[in-house]
N, C-alpha and C positions, 0 to 999 in steps of 0.2 A: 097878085097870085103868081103869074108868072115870073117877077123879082125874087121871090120868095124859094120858088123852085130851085131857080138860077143860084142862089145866094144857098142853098141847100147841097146842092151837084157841088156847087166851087169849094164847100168847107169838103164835104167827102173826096171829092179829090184831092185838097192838099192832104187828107187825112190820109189816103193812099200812099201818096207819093213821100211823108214823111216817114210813114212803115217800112214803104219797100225801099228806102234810103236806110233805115235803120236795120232791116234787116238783111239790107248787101255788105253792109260794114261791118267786119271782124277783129277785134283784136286780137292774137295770141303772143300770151305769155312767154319769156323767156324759158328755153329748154321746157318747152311742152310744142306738141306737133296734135296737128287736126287735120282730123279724114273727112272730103267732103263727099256729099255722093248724090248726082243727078240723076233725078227718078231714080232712087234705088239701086243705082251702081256707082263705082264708086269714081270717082273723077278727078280730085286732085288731094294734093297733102299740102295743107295752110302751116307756115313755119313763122316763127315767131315773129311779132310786128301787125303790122296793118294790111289786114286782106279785104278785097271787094269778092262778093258771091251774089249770083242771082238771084233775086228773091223770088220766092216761092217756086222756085226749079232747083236751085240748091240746098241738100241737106247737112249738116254740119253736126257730125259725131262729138260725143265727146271726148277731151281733150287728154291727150296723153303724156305721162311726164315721162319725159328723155332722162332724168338723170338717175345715176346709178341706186336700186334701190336696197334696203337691207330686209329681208324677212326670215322671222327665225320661227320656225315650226316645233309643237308641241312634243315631247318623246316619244319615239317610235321604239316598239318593243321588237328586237332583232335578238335570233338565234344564230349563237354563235356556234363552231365546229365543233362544239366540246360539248355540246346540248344546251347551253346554258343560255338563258333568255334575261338580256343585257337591257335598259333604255337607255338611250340615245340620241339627244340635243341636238339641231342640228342648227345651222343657219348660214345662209345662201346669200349673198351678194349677186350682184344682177342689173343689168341696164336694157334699155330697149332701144335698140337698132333700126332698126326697120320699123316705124309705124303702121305701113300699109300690112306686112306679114301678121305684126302682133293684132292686128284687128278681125284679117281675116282668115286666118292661116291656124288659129287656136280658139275654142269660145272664150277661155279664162286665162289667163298666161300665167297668172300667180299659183293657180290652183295647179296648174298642171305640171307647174316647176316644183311646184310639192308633192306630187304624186309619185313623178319621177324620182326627185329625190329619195323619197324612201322607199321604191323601187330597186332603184340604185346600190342605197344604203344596205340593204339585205342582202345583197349580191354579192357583193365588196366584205361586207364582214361577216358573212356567212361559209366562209372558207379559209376563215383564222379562226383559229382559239381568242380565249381570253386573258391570256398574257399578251400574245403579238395584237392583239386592240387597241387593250391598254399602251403599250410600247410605240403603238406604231400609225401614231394619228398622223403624222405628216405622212404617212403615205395612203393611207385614208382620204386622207383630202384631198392629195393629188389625184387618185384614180375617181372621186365622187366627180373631181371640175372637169375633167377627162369625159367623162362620161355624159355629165351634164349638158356640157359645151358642143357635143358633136347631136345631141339629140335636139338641143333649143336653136338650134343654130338655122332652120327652118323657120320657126317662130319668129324671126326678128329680133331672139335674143343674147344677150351676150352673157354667158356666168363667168364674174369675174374670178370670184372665193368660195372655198365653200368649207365651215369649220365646224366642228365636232365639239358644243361647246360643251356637252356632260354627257359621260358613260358612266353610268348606275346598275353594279351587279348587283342579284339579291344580296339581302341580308346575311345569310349565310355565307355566302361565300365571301364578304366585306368581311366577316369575321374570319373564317379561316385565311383571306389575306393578311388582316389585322396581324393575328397570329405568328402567321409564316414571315411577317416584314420582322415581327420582334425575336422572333428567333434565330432568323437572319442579325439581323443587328447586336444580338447577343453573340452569336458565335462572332463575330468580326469584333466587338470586345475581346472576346475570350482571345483571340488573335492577337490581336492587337496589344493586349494586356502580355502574353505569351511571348509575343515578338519581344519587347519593352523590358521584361524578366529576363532573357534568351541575351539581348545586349547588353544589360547590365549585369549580368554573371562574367558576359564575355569580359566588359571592360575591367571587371572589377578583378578575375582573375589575371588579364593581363596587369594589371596593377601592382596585381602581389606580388606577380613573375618580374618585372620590373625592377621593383624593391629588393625583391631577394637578390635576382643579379646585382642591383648595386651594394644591396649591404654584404655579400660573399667577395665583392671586389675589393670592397671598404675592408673590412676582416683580412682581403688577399693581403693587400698593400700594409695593413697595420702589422701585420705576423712579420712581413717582408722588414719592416722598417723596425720593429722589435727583436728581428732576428740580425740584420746590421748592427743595429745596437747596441743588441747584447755580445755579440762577434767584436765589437770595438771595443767593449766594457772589460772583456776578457783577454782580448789582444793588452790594453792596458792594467791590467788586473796581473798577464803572464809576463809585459814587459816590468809592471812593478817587483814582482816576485824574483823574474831574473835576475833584477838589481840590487835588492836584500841580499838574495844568494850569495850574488859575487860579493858585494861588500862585506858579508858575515865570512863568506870563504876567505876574502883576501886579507879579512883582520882575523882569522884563523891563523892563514898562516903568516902573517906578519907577527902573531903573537906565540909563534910556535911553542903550544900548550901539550904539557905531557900528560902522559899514561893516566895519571892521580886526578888531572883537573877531568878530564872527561872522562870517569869513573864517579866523579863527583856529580860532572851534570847528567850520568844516569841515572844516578839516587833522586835529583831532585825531578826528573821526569814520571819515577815511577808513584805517586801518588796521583797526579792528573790523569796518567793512563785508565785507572783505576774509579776514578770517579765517575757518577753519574747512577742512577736507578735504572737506565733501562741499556746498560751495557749490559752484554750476555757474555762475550768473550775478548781479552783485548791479550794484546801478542809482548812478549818479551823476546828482544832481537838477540842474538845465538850471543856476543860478543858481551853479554853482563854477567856470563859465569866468571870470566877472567877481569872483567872492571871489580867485581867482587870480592873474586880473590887477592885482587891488587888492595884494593882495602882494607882486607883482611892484614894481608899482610901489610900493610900499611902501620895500623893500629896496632899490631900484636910487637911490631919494630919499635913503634913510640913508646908502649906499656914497658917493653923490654930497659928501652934507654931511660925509662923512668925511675924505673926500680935499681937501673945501675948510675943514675942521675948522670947520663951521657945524652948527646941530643939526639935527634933520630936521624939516621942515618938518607941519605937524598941519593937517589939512583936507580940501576936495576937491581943491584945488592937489595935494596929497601923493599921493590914491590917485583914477583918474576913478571916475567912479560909486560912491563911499563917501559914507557920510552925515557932513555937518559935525559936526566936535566939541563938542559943547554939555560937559552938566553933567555926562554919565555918566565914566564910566572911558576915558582914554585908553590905545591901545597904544606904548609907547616901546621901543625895540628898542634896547638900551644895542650902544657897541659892540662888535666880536669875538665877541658871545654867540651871535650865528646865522648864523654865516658857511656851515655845514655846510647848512642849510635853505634859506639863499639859493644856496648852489651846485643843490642840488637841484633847486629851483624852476627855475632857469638852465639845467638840462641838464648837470648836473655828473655825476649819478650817482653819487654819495658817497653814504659811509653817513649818516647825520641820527643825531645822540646828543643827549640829553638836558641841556637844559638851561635854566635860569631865567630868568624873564623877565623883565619891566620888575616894580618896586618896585608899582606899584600893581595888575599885574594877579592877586597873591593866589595863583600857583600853579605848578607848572612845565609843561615839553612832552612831552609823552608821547614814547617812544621808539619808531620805527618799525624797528629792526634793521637788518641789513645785506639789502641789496635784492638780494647773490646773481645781480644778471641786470640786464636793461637796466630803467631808472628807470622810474617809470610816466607822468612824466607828456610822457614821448616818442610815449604814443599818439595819433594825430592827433583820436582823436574825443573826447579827453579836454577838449580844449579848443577844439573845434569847436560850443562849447554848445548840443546836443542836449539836450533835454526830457529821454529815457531814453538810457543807453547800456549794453547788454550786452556781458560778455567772459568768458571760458571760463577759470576761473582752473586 
């Protein structure tokens, strides 16, 4: 019996002594901290690793985690300055500091970091509108962790961040932003489209102006080099003509031609004068009254020596006012060959044909056609030696 006892006392003793072994020895976890507390107050803070505690004199809280936590709280309905009743996301970064504060310094530390917070939150954007909300979260958060951090900072806590994850205006006014962003956005089109239009007129009128300048300088420079040109073409055109001149001048008078031969090349000028449809007036030169009458008398000295079968007489005798016959070319008017031209001359009003002349004069007489109408030279003024004389052909 008394074995029995003995053997009874020794198992509950080591049953004792295995409890109060197991309940002096504490593990704690990495980055978690334990508050212990003797009778009822609090005695020491257990940090990570292996703690020994009194048993049954030491109490041992539960365990609290050190590392930085994240909580994001429900939406809080805030009035903004504008009347307008916003919700608003929020979510709080946060770590615990101080163990022994966070356990006895707050009952709940999570709850109360939320309370705050939207506390806070009202505060802060209860004195913006709702544009500068919208706009102006980063300074929202700065003044929420501001705020936060000087309040928990008794608690044992530290607020790292604090961010504004969704701002929800009513409906209506989502739509009337809606609205305003697209109208917004149209006119900056419209701008934009305007601007775009605005430099492409610019460019395109500079373009023209461009062009025009060069095609007016193009134009300058061709007029320029057209009028050179034609300054060369006519310097060459007057040096040619100079040099016909003198060479007709100087076998003029190298062939020193009388009175008869040029009375001759009058006659044969005055039908070209005369040509054309849309001559209105063409001039006879003062000097073909007296070539004429050298003709005259001319023909009327040959018809003479005809009929007295003597030859026609060569001089001034022969035609008044003709130059004497020297070295040059005489005209001989063989006979019968100009009967038609002396009627003419005469007032006959015959046709004039063509026909050869004297052996040395080298050519024949041009043919004037049939005159169709009264002669020409039945005009009084024809041979009234006038300087000019006009007529309406």
């Amino acid at each position: 019996m008394t074995t029995l006892i003995a053997t009874i006392l020794l198992v509950v003793f080591v049953v004792l002594v295995v409890a109060a072994v197991v309940k002096s020895v504490r593990i704690v976890p990495q980055a978690s901290a334990g508050i212990v507390e003797r009778f009822g107050r609090y005695h020491r803070t257990l940090n990570a690793g292996l703690n020994i505690v009194t048993p049954f004199v030491d109490r041992l809280r539960p365990l609290i985690d050190l590392r930085e936590q994240v909580v994001s709280f429900p939406p809080q309905p805030v009035i903004t300055r504008d009347n307008l009743v916003v919700g608003i996301d929020t979510v709080i970064y946060f770590q615990v500091t101080d163990p022994r504060a966070a356990t006895y310094e707050v009952a709940n530390y999570i709850t109360a970091v939320e309370q705050l917070t939207v506390t806070t939150l009202r505060n802060v954007v209860g004195g913006m509108d709702l544009e500068h909300v919208l706009t102006s979260r980063d300074r929202i958060n700065s003044e929420l962790r501001k705020e936060l951090d000087e309040a928990t900072g008794k608690w044992g806590i530290r607020v790292g961040r604090v961010e504004l994850k969704a701002i929800e205006p009513p409906s209506s006014i989502q739509d009337s932003m809606e609205k305003q962003m697209r109208a917004d956005r149209d006119k900056r089109a419209a701008i934009l489209s305007a601007e775009g239009s605005k430099q492409s007129a610019i460019l395109t009128a500079e373009g023209e102006r461009q062009a025009a300048v060069l095609k007016a300088r193009g134009e300058s420079e061709a007029v320029v080099l057209r009028a050179e040109a034609e300054a060369k073409a006519q310097a060459a055109r007057a040096r040619g003509q100079a040099e016909a001149i003198s060479t007709v001048f100087r076998a003029i008078h190298e062939g020193n031609p009388d009175q008869r031969l040029l009375a001759y090349q009058y006659m044969q000028m005055l039908p070209q004068i005369a040509q054309g449809d849309a001559n209105k007036v063409w001039i006879v030169p003062s000097e073909i009254g007296k070539a004429l009458e050298g003709i005259g008398g001319f023909f009327s000295a040959a018809t003479a020596s005809r009929a007295d079968g003597q030859p026609a007489p060569a001089g001034p005798a022969a035609a008044p006012g003709a130059a004497p016959s020297g070295a040059g070319t005489e005209f001989h008017a063989p006979v019968g060959r100009h009967a038609s031209l002396e009627g003419w001359l005469a007032g006959g009003g015959g046709p004039v044909h063509d026909g050869a002349v004297g052996d040395n004069e080298g050519g024949a007489v041009p043919g004037a056609g049939d005159t169709s109408g009264a002669p020409r030279h039945d005009d009084p003024a024809l041979m009234e030696g006038p300087s000019e004389m006009g007529a309406t052909v």
